[in-house]
Structures are given as C-alpha cells and as structure tokens.
N, C-alpha and C positions, 0 to 999 in steps of 0.2 A: 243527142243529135249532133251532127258536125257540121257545120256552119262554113261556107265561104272564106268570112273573116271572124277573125277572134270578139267576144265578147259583144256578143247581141242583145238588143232588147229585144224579148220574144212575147210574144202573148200565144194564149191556146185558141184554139176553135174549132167550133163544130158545125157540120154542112148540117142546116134546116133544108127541109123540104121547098121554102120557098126559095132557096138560089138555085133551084135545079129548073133548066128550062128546057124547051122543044126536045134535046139532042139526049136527053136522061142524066146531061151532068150539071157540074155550077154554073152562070153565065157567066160570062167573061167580064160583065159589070160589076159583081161580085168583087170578083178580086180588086180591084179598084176602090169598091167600099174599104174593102180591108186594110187597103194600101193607106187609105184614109183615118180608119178606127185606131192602127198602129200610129200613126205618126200623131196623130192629137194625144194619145195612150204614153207615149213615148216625152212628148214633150214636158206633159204635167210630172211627170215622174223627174222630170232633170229641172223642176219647179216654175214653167212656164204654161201655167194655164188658161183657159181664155181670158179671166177675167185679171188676170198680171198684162194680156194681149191689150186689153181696152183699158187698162191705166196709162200703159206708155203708149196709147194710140198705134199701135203698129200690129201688123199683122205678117205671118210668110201665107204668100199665098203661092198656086200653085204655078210656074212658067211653063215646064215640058214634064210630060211622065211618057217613060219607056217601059210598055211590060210586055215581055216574052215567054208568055204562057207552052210551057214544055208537055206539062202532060194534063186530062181530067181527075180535076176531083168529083165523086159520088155524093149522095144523100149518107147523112151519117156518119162518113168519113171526119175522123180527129186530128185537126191541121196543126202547124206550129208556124208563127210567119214572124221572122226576125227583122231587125230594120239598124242598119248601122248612118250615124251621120259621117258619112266621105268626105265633104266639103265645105268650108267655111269663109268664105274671103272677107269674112269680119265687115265689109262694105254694105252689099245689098243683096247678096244670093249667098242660100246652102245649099248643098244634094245630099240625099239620104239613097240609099241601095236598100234592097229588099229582097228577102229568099222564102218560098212557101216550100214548106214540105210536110208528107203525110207520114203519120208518126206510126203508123203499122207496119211500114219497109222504107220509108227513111229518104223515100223518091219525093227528088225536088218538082217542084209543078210548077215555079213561078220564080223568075229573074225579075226585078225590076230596080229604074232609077227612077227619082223623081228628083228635078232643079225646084226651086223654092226662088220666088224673089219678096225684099220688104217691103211694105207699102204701108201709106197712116191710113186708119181703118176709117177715119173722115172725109178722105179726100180719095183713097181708092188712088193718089198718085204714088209712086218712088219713092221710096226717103230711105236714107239709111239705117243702117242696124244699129238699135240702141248701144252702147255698152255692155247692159245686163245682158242683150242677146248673145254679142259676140265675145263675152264671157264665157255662158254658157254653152251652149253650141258649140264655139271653139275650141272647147275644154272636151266636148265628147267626140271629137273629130277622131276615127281610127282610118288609120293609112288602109289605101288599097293594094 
C-alpha cells in the first residue's frame, strides 16, 4: 500500500454489517471508532498503555479531530488505516494524521488529524507531558 507518509502504523479491518447504516455504507461514526481503535493500538505498541496512562496519572485526550471522508466503505470490504504521530511539542499537545484505504484498489476513503492534549486523569485539568511521554511520542514524530 502507499501511504501519505513514510513508515505507518497500520492495522487491518474489516466492514461488519453493523457499521453499515441507512445509506448501505459505513457511518461516518465508524471511522472515528477507528480513528480511536488505531491510536490506543498504536500507543501500546510504542509501550504506552492505559495502564503506564494511570501510573503517571496523565492521559492525551482528545482537543480537535478533522476527518474528511473522500469516498464509501461497503459491508465486507478489507480496510488498512495507518496513523503517523506529526506532532509533539514535548509540552501539552501531539497530533497524529490518519489515511484509510480499501485494500482491493488501494482508494483512500479517509484523511484525518486528530490534536491530542495532556491532562492528569484525576483532575481531568492540563498538566504537562511527562518525560516518558515526550520521549516517546517525540521519538515517533515523522515530518510532514
């Protein structure tokens, strides 16, 4: 598959009959779970999982997501949906970028960004990014 940017995390999927609504394709909430399944998928993988989340009290949660749904996915249909982290200012916010595409003709169906800010999971206020996050994080940062 060719990818946006170099070197994605990608995971596979597959359209259930339950994301297909009214219109006979996915809903457009869907891809948002997705956006969501990847980026938790994606963290534990670079060794930050929930439960490293609720040792140093902090969480990224989410500030703004941009998704610009290009084209329908089907029932059935076998997706690939990659997620690069873009940005890291080691302070209090990342952004991760996102590309769906269907793996039978390689058409992308899905742009998105998501901003990320930190917050301590007790207080639900602001705090900054531990070390270990802007370590890590800032380590998988690929240029746009």
């Amino acid at each position: 598959m060719e990818w946006a940017l170099p070197n994605p995390f990608v995971i596979d999927l597959q359209v259930a009959s339950e994301a297909i609504d009214v219109y006979q394709h996915v809903n457009n909430s869907e891809y948002l779970r997705w956006v969501e399944q990847i980026s938790w998928a994606h963290s534990e993988a670079l060794g930050l999982s929930l439960e490293r989340y609720q040792s140093l009290d902090r969480a990224m949660v989410v500030h703004r997501h941009e998704l610009d749904y290009l084209a329908p996915a089907y029932v059935d249909d076998k997706l690939q949906l990659a997620t690069w982290i873009v940005a890291c200012d080691g302070r209090f916010s990342l952004t991760r970028r996102f590309q769906l595409k269907r793996v039978s003709d390689g058409k992308a169906l899905l742009n998105a960004r998501t901003r990320f800010a930190c917050v301590a999971l007790t207080s639900g206020r602001p705090k900054r990014l531990p070390v270990e996050y802007q370590r890590i994080y800032g380590d998988a940062v690929v240029a746009e």
